[in-house]
C-alpha positions as CSV (number, residue, x, y, z in Angstrom):
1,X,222.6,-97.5,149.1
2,X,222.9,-97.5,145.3
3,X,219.2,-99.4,144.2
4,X,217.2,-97.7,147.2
5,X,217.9,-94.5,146.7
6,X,216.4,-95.2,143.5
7,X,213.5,-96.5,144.7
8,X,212.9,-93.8,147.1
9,X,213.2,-90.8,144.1
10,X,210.9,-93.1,141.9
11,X,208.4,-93.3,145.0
12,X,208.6,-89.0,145.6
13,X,207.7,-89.2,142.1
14,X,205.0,-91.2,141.6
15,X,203.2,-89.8,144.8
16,X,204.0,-86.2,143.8
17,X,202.8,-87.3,139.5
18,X,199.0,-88.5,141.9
19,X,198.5,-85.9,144.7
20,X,199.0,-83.2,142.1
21,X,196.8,-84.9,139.4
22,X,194.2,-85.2,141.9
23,X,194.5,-81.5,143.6
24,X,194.3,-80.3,139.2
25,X,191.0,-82.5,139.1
26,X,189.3,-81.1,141.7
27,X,190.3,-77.4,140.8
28,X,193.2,-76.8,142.8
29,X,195.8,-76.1,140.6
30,X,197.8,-73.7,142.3
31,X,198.0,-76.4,145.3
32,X,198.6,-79.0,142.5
33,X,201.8,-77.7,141.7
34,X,203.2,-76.5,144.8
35,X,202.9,-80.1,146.4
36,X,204.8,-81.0,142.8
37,X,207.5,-78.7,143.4
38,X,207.8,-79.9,147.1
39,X,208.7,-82.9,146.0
40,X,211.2,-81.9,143.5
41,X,213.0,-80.0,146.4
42,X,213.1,-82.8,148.7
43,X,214.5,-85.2,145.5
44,X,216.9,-81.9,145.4
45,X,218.2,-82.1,148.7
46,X,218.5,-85.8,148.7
47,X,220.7,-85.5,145.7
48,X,222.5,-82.5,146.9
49,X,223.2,-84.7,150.5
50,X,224.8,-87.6,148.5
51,X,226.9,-85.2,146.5
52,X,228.4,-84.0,149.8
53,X,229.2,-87.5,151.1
54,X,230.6,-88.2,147.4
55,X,233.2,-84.9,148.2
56,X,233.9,-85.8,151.5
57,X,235.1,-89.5,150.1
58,X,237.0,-88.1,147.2
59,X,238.6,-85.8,149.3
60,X,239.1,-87.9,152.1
61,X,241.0,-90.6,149.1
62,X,243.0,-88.0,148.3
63,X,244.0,-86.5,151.5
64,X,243.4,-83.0,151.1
């Protein structure tokens, strides 16, 4: 889980970084940067799902 979780946040990235370069080109600015804040949300709520599972383990170690 470690390296493809990595890989997926790189890929949200780099397709967010072209879709809104190309909507800025074309004069869509506004639609340029909410597609660049979708994908900072969905990297968001990845990152806030594996925190969970890391709080359920450490809790689950330490029985309480």
């Amino acid at each position: 889980m470690g390296v493809e979780i990595i890989f997926k946040i790189a890929a949200i990235g780099i397709l967010t970084a072209i879709i809104g370069q190309i909507l800025k080109q074309t004069g869509k600015d506004e639609i340029g940067t909410l597609a660049t804040l979708a994908g900072l949300i969905l990297v968001l709520v990845m990152i806030l799902n594996m925190l969970g599972d890391l709080f359920t383990t450490v809790k689950t170690i330490f029985n309480f």
